[in-house]
C-alpha positions in Angstrom: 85.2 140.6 121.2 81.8 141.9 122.2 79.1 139.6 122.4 77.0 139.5 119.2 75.3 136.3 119.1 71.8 136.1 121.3 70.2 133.1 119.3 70.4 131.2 116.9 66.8 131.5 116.2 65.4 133.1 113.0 62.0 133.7 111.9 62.7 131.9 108.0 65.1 129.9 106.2 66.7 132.7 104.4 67.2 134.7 107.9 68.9 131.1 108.8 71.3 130.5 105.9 72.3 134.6 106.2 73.0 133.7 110.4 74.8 130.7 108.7 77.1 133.2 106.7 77.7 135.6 109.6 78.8 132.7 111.9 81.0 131.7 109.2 82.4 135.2 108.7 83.0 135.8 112.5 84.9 132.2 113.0 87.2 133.4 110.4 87.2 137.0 112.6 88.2 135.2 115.7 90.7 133.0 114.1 92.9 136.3 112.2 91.4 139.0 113.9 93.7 141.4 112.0 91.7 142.8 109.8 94.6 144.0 107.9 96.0 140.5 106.9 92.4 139.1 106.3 91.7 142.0 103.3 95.7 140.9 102.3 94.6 137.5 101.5 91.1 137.5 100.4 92.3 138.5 96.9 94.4 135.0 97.1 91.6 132.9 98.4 88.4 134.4 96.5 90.2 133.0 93.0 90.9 129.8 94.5 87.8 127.3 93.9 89.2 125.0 96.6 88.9 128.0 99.0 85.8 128.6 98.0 84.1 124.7 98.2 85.5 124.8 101.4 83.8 128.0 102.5 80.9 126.9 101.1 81.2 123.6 103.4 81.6 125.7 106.6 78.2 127.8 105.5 76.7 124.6 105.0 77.6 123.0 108.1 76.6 126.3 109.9 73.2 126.1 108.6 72.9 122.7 109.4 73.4 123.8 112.9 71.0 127.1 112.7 67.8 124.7 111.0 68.0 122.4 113.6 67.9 125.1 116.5 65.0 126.2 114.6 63.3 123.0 114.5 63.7 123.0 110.4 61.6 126.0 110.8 57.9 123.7 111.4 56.6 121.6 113.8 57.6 118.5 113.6 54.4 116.0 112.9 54.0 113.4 115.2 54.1 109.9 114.4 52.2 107.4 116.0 
């Protein structure tokens, strides 16, 4: 696969939770990268609300990831 990602740092939060979605996007990508089979089973998964609670965890976690590298997009205040 070619080398997309450069950073994970993004000027505002909705920049971070959209870098959240394409990280989730290209895990699934690398794990069935037959594009084929994944457009064969989206229709079974996209009905399924336990699928989609569980993709919704794996955004989550992802942004989780992308805030911090971003410092939670401020400077953090200094306590004394």
């Amino acid at each position: 696969m070619e080398k997309w990602l450069r950073s994970l740092t993004t000027n505002t939060p909705q920049e971070g939770f959209e870098l959240a979605i394409t990280l989730s996007q290209k895990g699934v990508e690398y794990t069935q990268p037959n594009e084929q089979i994944r457009k064969k089973l989206r229709p079974k998964y996209s009905r399924d609300a336990d699928s989609l609670i569980s993709v919704s965890e794996v955004i989550a976690i992802n942004f989780q990831t992308v805030a911090a590298a971003n410092n939670y997009w401020q400077e953090k205040k200094k306590i004394y």
